[in-house]
C-alpha positions as CSV (number, residue, x, y, z in Angstrom):
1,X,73.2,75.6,124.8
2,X,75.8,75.3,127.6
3,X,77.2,78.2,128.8
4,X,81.1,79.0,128.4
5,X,81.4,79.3,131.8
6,X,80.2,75.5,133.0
7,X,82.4,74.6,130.0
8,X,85.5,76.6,131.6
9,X,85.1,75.3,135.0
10,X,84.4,71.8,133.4
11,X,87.9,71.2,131.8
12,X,89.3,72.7,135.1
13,X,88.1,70.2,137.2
14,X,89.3,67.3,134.5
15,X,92.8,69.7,134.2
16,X,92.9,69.1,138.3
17,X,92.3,65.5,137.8
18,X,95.0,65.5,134.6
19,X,97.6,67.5,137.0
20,X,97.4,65.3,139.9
21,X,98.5,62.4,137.4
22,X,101.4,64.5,135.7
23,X,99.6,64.6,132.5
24,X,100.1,68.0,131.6
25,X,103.4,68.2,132.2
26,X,104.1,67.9,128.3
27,X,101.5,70.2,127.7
28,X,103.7,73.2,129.6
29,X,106.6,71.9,127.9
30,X,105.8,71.9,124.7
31,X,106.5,74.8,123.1
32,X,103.7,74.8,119.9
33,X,100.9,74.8,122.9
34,X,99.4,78.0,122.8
35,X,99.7,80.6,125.7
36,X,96.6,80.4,127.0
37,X,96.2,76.7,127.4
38,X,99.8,76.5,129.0
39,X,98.3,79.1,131.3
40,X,95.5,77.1,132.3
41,X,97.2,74.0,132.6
42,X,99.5,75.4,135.2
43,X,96.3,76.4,137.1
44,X,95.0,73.5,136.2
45,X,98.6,72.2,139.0
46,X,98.4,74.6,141.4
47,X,99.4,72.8,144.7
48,X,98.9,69.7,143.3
49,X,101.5,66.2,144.1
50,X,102.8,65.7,140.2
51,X,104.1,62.3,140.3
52,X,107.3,61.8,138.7
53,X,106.5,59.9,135.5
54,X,103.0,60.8,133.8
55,X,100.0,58.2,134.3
56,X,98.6,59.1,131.4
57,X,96.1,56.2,131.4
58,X,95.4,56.2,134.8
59,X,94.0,60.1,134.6
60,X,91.5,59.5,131.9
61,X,89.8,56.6,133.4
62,X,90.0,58.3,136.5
63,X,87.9,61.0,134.9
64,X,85.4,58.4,133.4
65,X,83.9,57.0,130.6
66,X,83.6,59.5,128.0
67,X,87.0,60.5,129.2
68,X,88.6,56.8,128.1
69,X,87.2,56.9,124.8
70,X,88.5,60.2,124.1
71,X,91.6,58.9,125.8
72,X,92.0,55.7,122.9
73,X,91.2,58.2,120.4
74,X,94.4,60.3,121.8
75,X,95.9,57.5,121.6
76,X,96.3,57.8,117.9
77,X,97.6,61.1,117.3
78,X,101.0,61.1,118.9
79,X,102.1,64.4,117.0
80,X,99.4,65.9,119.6
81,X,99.9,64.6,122.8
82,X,103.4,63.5,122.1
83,X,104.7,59.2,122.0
84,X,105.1,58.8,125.5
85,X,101.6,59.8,126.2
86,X,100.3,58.2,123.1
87,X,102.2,55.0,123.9
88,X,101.0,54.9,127.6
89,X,97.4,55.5,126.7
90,X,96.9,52.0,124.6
91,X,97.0,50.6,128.3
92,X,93.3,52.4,128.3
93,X,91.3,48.9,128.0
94,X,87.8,49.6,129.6
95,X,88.1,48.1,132.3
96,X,85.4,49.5,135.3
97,X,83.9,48.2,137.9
98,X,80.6,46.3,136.7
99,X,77.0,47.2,137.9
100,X,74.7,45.3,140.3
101,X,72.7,42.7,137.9
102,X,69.9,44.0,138.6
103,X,70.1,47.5,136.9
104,X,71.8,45.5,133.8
105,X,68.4,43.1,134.1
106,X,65.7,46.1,133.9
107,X,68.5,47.4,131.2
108,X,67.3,44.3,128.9
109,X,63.8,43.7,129.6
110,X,63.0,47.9,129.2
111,X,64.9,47.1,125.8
112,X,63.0,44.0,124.7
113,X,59.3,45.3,126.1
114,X,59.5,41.6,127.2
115,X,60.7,39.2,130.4
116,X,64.3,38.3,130.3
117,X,63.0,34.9,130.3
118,X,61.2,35.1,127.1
119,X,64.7,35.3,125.0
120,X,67.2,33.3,127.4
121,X,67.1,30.4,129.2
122,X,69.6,30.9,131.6
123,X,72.2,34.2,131.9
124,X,75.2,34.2,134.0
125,X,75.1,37.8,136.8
126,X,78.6,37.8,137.2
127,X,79.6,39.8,133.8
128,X,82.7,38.6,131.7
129,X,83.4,42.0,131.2
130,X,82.8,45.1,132.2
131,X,83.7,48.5,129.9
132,X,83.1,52.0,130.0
133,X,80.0,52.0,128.1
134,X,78.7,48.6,128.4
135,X,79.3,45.1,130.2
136,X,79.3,41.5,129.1
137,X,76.9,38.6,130.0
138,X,77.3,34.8,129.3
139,X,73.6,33.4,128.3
140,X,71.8,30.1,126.9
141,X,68.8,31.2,124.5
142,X,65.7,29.5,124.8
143,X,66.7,27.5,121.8
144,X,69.8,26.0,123.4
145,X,72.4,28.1,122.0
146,X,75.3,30.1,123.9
147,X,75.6,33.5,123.6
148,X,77.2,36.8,125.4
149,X,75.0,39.4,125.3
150,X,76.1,43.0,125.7
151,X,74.2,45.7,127.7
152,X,74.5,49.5,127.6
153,X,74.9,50.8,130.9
154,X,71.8,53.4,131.6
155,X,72.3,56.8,131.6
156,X,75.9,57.0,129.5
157,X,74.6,58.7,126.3
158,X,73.4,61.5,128.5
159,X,76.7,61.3,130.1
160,X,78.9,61.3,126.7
161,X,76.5,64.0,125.0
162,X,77.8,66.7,128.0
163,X,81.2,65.5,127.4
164,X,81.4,65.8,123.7
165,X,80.0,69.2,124.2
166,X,82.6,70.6,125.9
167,X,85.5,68.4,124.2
168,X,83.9,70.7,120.9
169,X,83.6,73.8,122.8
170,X,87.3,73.5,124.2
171,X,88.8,71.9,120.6
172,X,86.8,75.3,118.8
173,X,88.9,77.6,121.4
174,X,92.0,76.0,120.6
175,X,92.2,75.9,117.1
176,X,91.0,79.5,116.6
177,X,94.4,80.2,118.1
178,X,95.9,79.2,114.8
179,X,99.4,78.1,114.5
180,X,100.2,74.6,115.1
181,X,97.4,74.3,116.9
182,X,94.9,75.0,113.8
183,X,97.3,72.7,111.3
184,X,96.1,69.8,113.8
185,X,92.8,70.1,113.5
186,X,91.8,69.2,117.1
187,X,88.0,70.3,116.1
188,X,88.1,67.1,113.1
189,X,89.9,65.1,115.6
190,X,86.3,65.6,118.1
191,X,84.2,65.6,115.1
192,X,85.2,62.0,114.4
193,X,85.6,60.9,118.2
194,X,82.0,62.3,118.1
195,X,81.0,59.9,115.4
196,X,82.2,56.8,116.4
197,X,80.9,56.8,120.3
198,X,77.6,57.6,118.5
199,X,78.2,54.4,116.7
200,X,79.1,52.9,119.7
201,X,76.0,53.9,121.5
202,X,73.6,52.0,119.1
203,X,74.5,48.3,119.5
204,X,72.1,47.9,116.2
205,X,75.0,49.4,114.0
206,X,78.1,47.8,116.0
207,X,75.9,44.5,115.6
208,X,76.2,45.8,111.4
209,X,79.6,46.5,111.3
210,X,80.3,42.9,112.5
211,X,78.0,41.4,110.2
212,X,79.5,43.7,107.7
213,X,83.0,42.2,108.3
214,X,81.9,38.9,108.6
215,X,81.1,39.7,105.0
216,X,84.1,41.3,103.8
217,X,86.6,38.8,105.0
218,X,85.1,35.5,103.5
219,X,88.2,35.3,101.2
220,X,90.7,35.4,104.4
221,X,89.3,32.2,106.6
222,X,91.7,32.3,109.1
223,X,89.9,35.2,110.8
224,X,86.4,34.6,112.2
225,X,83.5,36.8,113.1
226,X,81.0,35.5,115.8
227,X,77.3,35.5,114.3
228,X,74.9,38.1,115.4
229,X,71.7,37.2,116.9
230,X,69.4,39.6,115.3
231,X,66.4,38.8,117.0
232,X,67.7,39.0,120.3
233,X,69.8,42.8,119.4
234,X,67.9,46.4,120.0
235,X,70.1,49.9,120.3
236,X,70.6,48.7,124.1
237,X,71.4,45.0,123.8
238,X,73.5,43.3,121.7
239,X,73.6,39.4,121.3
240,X,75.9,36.8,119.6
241,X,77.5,33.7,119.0
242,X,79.6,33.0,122.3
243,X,83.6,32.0,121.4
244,X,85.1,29.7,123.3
245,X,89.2,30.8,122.6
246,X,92.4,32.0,124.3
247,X,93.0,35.7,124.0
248,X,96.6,36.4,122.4
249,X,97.5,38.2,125.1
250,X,98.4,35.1,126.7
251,X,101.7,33.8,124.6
252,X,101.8,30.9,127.6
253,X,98.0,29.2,127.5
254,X,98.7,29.7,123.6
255,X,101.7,27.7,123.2
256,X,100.5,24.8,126.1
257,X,97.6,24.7,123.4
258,X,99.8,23.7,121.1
259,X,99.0,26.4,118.9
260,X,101.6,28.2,116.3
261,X,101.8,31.4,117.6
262,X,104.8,32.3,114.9
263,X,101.3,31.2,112.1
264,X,98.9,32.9,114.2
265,X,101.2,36.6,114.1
266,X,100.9,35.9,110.0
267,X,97.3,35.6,110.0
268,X,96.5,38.7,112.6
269,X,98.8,40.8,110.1
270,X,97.3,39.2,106.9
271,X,93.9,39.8,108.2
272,X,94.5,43.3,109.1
273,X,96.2,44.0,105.4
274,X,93.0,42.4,104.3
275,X,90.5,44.6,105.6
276,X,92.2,48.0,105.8
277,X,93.5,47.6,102.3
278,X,91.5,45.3,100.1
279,X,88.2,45.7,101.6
280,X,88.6,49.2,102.9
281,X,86.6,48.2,105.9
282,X,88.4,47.1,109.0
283,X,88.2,47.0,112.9
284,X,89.6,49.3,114.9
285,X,90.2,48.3,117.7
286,X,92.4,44.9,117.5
287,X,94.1,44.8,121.0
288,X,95.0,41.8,122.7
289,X,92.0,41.8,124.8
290,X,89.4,41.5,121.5
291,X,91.2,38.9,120.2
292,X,91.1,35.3,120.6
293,X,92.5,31.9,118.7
294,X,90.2,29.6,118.4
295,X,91.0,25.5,118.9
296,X,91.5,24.9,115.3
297,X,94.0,27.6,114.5
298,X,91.6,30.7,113.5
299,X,91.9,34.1,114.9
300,X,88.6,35.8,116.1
301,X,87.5,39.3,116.7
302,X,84.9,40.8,119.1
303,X,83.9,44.2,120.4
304,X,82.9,46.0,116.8
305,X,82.3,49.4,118.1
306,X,85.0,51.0,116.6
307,X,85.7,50.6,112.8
308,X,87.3,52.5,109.8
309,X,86.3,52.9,106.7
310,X,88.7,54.1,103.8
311,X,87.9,54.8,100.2
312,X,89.3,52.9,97.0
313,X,91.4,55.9,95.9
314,X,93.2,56.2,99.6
315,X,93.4,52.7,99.5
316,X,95.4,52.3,96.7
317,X,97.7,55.3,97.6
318,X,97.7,53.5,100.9
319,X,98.7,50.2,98.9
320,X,101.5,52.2,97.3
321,X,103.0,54.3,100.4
322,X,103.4,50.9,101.9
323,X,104.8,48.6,99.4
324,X,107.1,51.8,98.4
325,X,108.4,52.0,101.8
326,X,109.2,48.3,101.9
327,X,111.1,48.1,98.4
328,X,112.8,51.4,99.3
329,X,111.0,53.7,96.8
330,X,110.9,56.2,98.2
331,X,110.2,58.6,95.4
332,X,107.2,57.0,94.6
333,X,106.0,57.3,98.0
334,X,107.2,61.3,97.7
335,X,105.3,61.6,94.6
336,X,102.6,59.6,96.2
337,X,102.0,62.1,99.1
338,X,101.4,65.0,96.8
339,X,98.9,63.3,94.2
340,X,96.9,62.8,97.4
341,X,96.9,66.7,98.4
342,X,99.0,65.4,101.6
343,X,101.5,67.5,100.8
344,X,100.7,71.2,100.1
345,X,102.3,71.5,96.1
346,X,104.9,74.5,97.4
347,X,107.1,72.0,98.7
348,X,109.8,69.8,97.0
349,X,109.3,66.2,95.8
350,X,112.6,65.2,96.0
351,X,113.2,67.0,99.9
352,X,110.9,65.3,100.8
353,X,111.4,61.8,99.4
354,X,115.1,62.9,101.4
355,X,113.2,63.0,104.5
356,X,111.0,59.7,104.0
357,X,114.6,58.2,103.9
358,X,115.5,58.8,106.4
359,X,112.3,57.8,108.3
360,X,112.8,54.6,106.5
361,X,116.2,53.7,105.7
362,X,117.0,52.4,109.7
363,X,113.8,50.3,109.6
364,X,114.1,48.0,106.5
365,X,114.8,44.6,107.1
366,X,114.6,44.4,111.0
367,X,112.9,42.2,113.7
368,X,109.8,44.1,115.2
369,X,112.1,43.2,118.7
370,X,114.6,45.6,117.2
371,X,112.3,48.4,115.8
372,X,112.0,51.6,117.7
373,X,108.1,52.4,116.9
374,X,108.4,55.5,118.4
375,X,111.5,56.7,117.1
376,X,109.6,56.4,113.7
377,X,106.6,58.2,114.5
378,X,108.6,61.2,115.7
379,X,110.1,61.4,112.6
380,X,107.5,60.7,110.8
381,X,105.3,63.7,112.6
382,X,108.6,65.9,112.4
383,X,107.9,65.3,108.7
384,X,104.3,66.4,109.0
385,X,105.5,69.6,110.8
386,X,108.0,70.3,108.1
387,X,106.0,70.0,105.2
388,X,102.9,71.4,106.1
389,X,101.2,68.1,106.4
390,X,97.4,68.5,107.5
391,X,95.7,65.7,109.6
392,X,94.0,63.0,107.4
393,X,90.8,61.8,108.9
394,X,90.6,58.9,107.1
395,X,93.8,58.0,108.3
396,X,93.6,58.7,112.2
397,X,91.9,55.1,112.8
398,X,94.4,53.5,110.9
399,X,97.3,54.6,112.4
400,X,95.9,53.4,116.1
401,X,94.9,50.1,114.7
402,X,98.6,49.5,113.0
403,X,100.3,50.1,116.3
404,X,97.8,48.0,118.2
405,X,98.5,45.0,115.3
406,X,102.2,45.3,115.4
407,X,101.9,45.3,119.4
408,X,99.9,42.0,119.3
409,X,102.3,40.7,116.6
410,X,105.0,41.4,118.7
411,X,104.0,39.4,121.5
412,X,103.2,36.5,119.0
413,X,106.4,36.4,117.7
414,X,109.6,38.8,118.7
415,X,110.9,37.4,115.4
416,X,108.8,38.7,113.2
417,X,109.7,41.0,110.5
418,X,106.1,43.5,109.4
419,X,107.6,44.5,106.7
420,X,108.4,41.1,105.2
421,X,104.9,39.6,106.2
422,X,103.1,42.2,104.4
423,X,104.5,42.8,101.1
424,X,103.4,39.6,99.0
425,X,100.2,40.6,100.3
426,X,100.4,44.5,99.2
427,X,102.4,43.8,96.1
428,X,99.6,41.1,94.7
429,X,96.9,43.7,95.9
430,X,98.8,46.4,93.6
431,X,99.1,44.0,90.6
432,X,95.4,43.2,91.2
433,X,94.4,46.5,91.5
434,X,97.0,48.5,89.3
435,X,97.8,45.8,86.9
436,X,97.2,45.9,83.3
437,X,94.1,43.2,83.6
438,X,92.5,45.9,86.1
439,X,93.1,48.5,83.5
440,X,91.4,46.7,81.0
441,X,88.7,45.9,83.4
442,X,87.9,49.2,84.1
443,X,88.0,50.5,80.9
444,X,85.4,47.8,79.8
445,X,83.4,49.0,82.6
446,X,83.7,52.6,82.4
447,X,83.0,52.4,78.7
448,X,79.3,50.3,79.4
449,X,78.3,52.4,81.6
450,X,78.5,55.3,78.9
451,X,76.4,52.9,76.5
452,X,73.7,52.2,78.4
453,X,74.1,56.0,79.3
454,X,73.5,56.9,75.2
455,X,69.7,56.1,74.9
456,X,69.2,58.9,77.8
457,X,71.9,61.5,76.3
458,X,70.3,60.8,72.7
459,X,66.5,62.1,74.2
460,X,67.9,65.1,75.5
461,X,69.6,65.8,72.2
462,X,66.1,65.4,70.6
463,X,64.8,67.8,73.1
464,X,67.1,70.5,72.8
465,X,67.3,70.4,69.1
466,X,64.1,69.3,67.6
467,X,64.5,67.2,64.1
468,X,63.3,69.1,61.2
469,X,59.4,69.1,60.1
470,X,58.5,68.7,63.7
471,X,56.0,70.4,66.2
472,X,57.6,74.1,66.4
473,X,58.5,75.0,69.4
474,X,55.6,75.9,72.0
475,X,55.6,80.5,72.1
476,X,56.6,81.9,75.3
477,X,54.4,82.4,77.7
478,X,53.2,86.1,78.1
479,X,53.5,88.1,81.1
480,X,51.0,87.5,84.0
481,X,49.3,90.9,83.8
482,X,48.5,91.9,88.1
483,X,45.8,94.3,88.5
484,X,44.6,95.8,91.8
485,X,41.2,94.1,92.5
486,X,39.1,94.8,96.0
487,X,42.4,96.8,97.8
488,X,44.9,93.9,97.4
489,X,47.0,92.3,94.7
490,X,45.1,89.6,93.5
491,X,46.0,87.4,90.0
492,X,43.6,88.5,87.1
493,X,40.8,86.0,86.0
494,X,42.3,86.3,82.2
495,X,46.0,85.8,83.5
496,X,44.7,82.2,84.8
497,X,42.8,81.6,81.7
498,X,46.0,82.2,80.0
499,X,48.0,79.8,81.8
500,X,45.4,77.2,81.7
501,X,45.4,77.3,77.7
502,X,49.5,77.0,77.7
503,X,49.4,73.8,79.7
504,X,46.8,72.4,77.1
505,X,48.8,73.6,74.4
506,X,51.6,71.6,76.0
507,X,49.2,68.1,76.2
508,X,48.3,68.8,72.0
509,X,52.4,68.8,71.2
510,X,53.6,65.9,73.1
């Protein structure tokens, strides 16, 4: 175990790093940081050039790898680092410096216990991409087809299991401060961080999560999913189907392609509606760079590492927050929050159906170009603090991947109004799900799942209360006498005999 100490002068030497970027400026400023880490932030300053507006971004990936995940999971919880740093570390897209192709080479071949040339015909040096935990290759297989083919880089789970060590060590400290610190759970928020890069380390399960989706979004074809190679994927090497698109990050290249880009913002938000709420399964990390549009109109997806997961019960109070915020309910989505358990039951439905208003009320029925995002989430987290409102895990992912949808949206299509977009699709999902045909359908289910539960419940009747006439029940067994035989407790000779006649007894009644 490390010691406290390496962990200490650890997070100083990232605080330095921080400092010399202005990113714990807030940090000071704030006043629900505890004492102690104000304290070591200023250290952290000490003589140090603060420029005049934070780089948020630029200070994590100066830091490195492990650093710029933990940085996009930050990114996501603007009630704890604040909008402005929230908002400035989506710029965090991966982007490093790639390695010489010969260390990505001895990468593959250790991986496959073969000769690169055994799987690929040919396999471009220059990467397509490189990230903070792996890099992108363009190959032909041996059987013709095209393919990118993704490679860990060596040594980074070594380098992200000392990281995460300390980022736990660090997040324990903190919250045993208590106080605002403890209501946002900065040890959960590592806990999950923790769990994705180890998802993210094995290319085997990313390769999953993509077939997985492929999967789960055969009802919506606008959005593709490239096909995994499977026989060409280990943990260290990932391979599959190679797209040939432009990413939506480029309104121009899209529009000289003649594509729709109005059509392609409904499809991006339709395909996000479908995964996070219909199939409780969606990727989480849809920024401009990951996504492409294909010649014939489709959107697709790459780069699964990060996905969420939400159950069917969250999913339909998800269903009914949003479609309640769109028609103006705002009751229902008051009364909502505290059948979850959001909401501790001390407080006031009504207050805080109030306060959703107002959260609400100035957003309704505007363009995205005329929505202040942020201005929403600080009320929304000024909420949070109000009520009491404990970090959902299960909605942390979520939350990122809206913001990173409605920023891709955005730059489809100034125009478009979110709110509009997605309520045919949430209000048929509720009528589907909630509707008096799903009612009946899950009553018919529930209620064959008790029959074929009857035969079972019927023996154990029989068991507990034997019919009359039948085999009385067997006599208790007698105490295991213990006598003292050759200076040490031993079982007696007669006490086995007994036992071994009760077990036949048993065999004669059944």
């Amino acid at each position: 175990m490390t010691a406290p100490a390496i962990h200490l002068f650890r997070l100083l030497k990232w605080g330095r790093i921080l400092a010399r970027h202005g990113a714990l400026r807030g940090i000071e400023r704030d006043p629900n940081t505890p004492k102690p880490v104000r304290r070591i932030a200023r250290i952290a300053r000490f003589g140090a050039r603060v420029p005049a507006a934070p780089l948020y971004a630029d200070a994590f990936q100066a830091i490195g790898p492990a650093a710029i995940k933990l940085g996009q999971t930050l990114a996501t919880r603007p009630d704890l680092v604040g909008e402005a740093a929230a908002h400035d570390l989506l710029r965090l897209q991966d982007a490093l410096p790639p390695l010489p192709f010969s260390v990505i080479r001895e990468r593959i071949e250790n991986s496959y216990g073969r000769p690169l040339e055994t799987f690929f015909a040919s396999i471009e040096e220059a990467p397509v991409g490189a990230a903070s935990i792996a890099q992108v290759h363009r190959a032909v297989t041996t059987d013709g087809r095209h393919v990118a083919v993704k490679v860990l880089r060596p040594g980074i789970e070594a380098e992200f299991a000392k990281a995460i060590e300390t980022y736990e060590w660090a997040a324990a400290q903190v919250e045993g401060m208590g106080g605002e610190a403890a209501r946002l759970r900065p040890r959960l928020i590592i806990e999950h961080f923790k769990r994705w890069t180890a998802r993210e380390l094995d290319l085997r399960r990313e390769a999953a999560s993509a077939s997985e989706l492929a999967e789960g979004m055969t009802a919506e074809p606008d959005f593709y999913v490239p096909v995994i190679d499977w026989q060409r994927t280990t943990g260290k090497v990932l391979t599959l189907e190679w797209l040939d698109g432009i990413k939506l990050s480029d309104r121009a290249a899209l529009l000289a392609a003649g594509h729709d880009t109005t059509a392609l913002a409904g499809k991006l938000i339709r395909a996000f509606l479908r995964q996070a709420i219909a199939e409780g399964f969606f990727h989480a990390d849809m920024h401009q760079g990951n996504l492409f549009a294909l010649a014939d109109g489709r959107i697709a997806a790459i780069d699964f590492g990060i996905m969420g997961r939400i159950d069917r019960r969250a999913r339909v109070w998800l269903a009914e927050i949003l479609y309640g915020l769109i028609t103006g309910n705002y009751k229902r989505v008051a009364e909502i929050h505290f059948e979850a358990g959001y909401v501790p039951a001390h407080h006031n439905v009504a207050e805080f159906a109030t306060a959703l208003r107002a959260v609400g009320e100035p957003m309704r029925g505007l363009p995205v170009k005329d929505m202040s995002v942020g201005a929403m989430l600080d009320g929304l987290f000024n909420i949070t603090r109000d009520f009491d409102m404990q970090t959902q895990p299960h909605l942390l992912l979520l939350q990122k991947t809206m913001v990173m949808v409605e920023g891709v949206a955005r730059g489809l299509d100034p125009e478009i109004n979110l709110w509009e977009t997605s309520a045919p699709f949430v209000r048929e999902w509720i009528r589907t799900e909630l509707g008096p045909e799903a009612a009946i359908a899950d009553r018919i289910i529930t209620d064959l799942r008790t029959l074929a539960r009857l035969p079972e419940l019927i023996r154990n009747i029989e068991l507990r209360y034997p019919a009359p006439g039948g085999a009385p029940p067997a006599p208790p067994l007698r105490q295991i006498e213990i006598v003292r035989v050759g200076g040490g407790w031993r079982y007696a000779v007669v006490a086995l005999a007994a036992a071994a006649a009760s077990v036949a007894a048993m065999w004669v009644i059944l």
